[in-house]
C-alpha positions in Angstrom: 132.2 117.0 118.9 132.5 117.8 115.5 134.7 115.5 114.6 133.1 112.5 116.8 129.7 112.8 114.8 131.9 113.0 111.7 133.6 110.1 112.5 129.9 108.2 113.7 128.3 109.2 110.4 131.2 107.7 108.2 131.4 104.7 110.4 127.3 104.3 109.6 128.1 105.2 105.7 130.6 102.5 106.1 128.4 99.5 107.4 125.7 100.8 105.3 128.1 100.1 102.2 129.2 97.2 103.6 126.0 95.9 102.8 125.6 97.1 99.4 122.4 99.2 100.5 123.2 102.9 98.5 123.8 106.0 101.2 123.9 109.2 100.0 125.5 111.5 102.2 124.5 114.7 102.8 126.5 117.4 104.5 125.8 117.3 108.2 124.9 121.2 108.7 121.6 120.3 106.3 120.6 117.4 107.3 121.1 117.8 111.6 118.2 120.4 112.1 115.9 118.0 110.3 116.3 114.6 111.4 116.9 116.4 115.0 113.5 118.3 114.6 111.6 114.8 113.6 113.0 113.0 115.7 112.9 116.1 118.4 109.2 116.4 117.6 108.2 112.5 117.0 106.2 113.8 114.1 107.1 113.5 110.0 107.8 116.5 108.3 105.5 118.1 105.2 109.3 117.3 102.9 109.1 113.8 104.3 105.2 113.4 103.4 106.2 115.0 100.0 108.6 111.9 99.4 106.8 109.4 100.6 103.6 110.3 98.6 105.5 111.3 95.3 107.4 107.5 95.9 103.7 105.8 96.9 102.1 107.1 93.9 104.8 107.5 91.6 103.7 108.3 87.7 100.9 106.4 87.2 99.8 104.4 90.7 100.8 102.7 93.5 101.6 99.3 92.8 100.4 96.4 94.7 103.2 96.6 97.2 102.8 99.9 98.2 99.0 99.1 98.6 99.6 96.6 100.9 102.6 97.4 102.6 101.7 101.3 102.9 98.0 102.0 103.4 96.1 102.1 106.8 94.3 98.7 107.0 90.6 100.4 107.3 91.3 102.3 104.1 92.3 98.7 102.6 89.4 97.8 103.5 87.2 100.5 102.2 89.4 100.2 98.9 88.3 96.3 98.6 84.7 97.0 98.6 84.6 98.9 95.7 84.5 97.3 92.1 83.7 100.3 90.2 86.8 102.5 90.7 89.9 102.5 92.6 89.7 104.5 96.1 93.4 105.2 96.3 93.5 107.2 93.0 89.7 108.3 93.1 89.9 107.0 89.9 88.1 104.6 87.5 91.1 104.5 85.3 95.1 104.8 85.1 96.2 108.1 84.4 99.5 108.6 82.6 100.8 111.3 85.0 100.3 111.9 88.6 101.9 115.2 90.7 102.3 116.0 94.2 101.2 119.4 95.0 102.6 121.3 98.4 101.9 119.4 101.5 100.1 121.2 105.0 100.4 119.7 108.0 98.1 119.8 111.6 100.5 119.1 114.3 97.8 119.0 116.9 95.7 116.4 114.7 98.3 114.2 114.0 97.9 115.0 110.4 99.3 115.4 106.8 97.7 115.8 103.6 98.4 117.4 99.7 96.5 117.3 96.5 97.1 114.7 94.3 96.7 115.7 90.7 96.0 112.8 88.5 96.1 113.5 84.3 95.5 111.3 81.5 97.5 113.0 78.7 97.8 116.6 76.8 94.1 118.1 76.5 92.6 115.5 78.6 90.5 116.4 81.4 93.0 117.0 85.1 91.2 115.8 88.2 92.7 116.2 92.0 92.0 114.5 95.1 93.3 115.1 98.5 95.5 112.3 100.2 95.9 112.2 104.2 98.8 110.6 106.1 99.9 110.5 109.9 102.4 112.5 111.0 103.4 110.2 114.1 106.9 109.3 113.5 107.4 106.4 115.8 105.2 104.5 113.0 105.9 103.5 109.7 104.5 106.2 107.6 101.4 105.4 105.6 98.5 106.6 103.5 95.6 106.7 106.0 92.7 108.4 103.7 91.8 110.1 100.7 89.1 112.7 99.9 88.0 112.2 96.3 86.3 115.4 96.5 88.3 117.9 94.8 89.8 120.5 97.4 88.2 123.8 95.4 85.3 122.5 96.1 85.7 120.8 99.2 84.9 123.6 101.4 81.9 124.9 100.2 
């Protein structure tokens, strides 16, 4: 069994290479409980939310690829209407730095979200936001809200 998934997993790493697309392997005792638990569960994990919103907002915004490509089309919409700031960073301008903090996730809502802490340089003001995306894994993963309110205060 062993050494039938071995030999799956290079012939996979093999086609991927074939067609110049970068694998990196990872060892199979890691990775197996996982994929097996998103894929088991049909849901994304709070590591794979991590990723995907450290890659969608990267240092200093999403660009206009990820906002097309990887926001819920009613928060696009939302986004459009507004002239004086932009939604998806709850921002009026750029900052120079953006982090990640930890992801939670609601299983039984479907559910993902973090703070995302936006800073425009040493001694400037920090400001945070909280981003929300789904956790159903049979769909591409997107962003599918924001709360601009800042999460100390967000439950008062």
């Amino acid at each position: 069994m062993v050494r039938s998934a071995s030999r799956s997993l290079l012939a996979v790493a093999g086609g991927v290479a074939a067609l110049g697309i970068a694998f990196t392997a990872v060892s199979s005792a890691s990775a197996a409980p996982s994929a097996s638990a998103t894929a088991a569960a049909g849901r994304y994990s709070a590591e794979e939310i991590h990723h995907f919103l450290e890659g969608f907002y990267g240092n200093t915004g999403p660009r206009d690829w990820e906002r097309e490509n990887l926001v819920a089309d009613d928060l696009k919409e939302r986004a459009a209407e507004l002239e004086t700031h932009d939604l998806l960073l709850c921002s009026q301008n750029a900052p120079l730095d953006i982090e990640v903090g930890e992801v939670t996730t609601a299983q039984s809502a479907g559910v993902g979200w973090a703070p995302i802490w936006l800073s425009w340089g040493e001694g400037e003001e920090v400001s945070v936001f909280t981003a929300y995306v789904g956790l159903d894994a049979s769909q591409p993963i997107k962003l599918l809200d924001v709360d601009c309110v800042p999460p100390e205060v967000g439950g008062e």
